[in-house]
Structures are given as structure tokens and as C-alpha cells.
mmCIF file of the C-alpha atoms, coordinates in Angstrom:
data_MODEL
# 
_entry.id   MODEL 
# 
loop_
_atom_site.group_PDB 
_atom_site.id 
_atom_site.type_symbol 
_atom_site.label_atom_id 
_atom_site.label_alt_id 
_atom_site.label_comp_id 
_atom_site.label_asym_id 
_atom_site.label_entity_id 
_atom_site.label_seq_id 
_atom_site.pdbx_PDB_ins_code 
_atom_site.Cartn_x 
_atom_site.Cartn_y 
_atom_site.Cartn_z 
_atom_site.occupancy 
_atom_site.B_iso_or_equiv 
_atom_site.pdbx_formal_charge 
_atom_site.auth_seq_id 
_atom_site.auth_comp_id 
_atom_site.auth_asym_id 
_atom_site.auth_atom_id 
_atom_site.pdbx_PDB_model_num 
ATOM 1  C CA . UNK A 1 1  ? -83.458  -120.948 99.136 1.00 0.00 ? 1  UNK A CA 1 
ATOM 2  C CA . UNK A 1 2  ? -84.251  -118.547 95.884 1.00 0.00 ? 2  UNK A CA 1 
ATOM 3  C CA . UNK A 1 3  ? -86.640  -119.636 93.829 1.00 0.00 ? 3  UNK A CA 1 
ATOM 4  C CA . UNK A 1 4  ? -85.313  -118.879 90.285 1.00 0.00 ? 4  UNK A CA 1 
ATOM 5  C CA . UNK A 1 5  ? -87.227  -117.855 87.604 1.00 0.00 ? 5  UNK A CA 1 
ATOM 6  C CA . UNK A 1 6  ? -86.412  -119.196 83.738 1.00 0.00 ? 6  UNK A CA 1 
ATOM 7  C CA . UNK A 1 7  ? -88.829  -117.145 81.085 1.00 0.00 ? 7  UNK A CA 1 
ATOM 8  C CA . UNK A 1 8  ? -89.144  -119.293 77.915 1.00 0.00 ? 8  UNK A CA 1 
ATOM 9  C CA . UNK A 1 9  ? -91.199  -119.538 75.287 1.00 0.00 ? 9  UNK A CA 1 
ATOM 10 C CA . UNK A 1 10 ? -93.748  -122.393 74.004 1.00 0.00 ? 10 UNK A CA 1 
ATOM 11 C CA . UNK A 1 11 ? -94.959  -122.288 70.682 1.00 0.00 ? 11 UNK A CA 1 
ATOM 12 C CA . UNK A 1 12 ? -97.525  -125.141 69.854 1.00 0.00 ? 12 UNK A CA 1 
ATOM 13 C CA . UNK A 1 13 ? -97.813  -125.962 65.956 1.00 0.00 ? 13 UNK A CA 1 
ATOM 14 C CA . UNK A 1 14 ? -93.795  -125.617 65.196 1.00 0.00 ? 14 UNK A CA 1 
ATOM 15 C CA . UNK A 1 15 ? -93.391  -128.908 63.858 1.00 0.00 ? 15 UNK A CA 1 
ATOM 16 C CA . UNK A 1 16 ? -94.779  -130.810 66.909 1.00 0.00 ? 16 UNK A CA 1 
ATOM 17 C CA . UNK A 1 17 ? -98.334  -131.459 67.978 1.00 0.00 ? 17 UNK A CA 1 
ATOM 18 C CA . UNK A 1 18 ? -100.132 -128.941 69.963 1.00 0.00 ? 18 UNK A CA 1 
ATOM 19 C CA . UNK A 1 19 ? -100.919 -131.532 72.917 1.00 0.00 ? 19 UNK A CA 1 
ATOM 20 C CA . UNK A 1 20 ? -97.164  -132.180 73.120 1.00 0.00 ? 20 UNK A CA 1 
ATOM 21 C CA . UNK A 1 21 ? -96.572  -128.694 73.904 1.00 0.00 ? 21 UNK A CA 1 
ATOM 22 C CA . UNK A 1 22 ? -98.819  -128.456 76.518 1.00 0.00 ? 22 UNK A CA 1 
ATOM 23 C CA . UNK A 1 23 ? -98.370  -131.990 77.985 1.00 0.00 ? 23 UNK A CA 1 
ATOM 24 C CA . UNK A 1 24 ? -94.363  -130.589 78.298 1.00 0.00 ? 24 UNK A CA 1 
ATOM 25 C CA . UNK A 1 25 ? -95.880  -127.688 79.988 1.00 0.00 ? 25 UNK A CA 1 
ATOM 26 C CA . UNK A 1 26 ? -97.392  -129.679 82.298 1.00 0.00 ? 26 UNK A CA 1 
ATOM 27 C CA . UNK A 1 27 ? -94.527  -131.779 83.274 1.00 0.00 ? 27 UNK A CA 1 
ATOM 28 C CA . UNK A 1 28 ? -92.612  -128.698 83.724 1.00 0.00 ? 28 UNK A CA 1 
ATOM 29 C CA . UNK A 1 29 ? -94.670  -127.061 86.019 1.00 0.00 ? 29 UNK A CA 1 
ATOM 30 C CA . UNK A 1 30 ? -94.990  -130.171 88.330 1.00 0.00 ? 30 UNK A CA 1 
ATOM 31 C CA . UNK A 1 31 ? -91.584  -130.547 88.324 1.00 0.00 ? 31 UNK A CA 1 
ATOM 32 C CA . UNK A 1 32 ? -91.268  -126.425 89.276 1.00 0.00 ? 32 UNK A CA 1 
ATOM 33 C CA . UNK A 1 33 ? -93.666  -127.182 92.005 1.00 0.00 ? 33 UNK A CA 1 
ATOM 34 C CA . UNK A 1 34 ? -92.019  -130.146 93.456 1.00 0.00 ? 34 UNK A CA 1 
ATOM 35 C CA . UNK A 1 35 ? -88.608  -129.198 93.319 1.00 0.00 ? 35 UNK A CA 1 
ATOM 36 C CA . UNK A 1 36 ? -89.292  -125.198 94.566 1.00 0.00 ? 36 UNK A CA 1 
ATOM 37 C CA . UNK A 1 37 ? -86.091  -124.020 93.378 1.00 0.00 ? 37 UNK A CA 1 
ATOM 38 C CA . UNK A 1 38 ? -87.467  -122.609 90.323 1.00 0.00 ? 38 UNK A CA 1 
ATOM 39 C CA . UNK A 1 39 ? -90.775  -121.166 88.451 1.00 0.00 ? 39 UNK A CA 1 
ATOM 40 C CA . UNK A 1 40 ? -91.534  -120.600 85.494 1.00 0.00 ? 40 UNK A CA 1 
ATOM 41 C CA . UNK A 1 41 ? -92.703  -117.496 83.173 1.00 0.00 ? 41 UNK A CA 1 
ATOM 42 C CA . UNK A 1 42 ? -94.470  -118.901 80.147 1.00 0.00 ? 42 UNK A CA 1 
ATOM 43 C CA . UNK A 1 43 ? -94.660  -116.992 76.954 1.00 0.00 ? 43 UNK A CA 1 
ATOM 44 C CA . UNK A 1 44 ? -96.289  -118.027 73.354 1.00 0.00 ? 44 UNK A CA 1 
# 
């Protein structure tokens, strides 16, 4: 299988708390590395 990669962006401070931001970070790279279908490329 692929892995695909999504590029987004994560920008703590726009109208949420900055340890939201990274605790969603987080969660999304756990999931990336469970699942192995996809990675991420992290930008902000």
C-alpha cells in the first residue's frame, strides 16, 4: 500500500490555545503511524 502524504498547515494562537494545536498534532501523528496509509508534512 502507498503511504499518502497530506501537507497542511498548523497555526497555534488563531483563536485557539496553543496546547490545542499541538495536542491535535499529536493525535494526528499517532493516528498516521497506526493506520500507515498516510503521513503527514507539517507546516506553521
Amino acid at each position: 500500500m502507498a503511504t499518502r502524504r497530506h501537507r497542511i498547515a498548523a497555526i497555534p494562537g488563531d483563536g485557539i490555545g496553543t496546547e490545542v494545536v499541538a495536542a491535535g498534532l499529536e493525535v494526528l501523528e499517532a493516528v498516521a503511524a497506526r493506520d500507515g496509509g498516510f503521513a503527514l508534512d507539517v507546516t506553521g
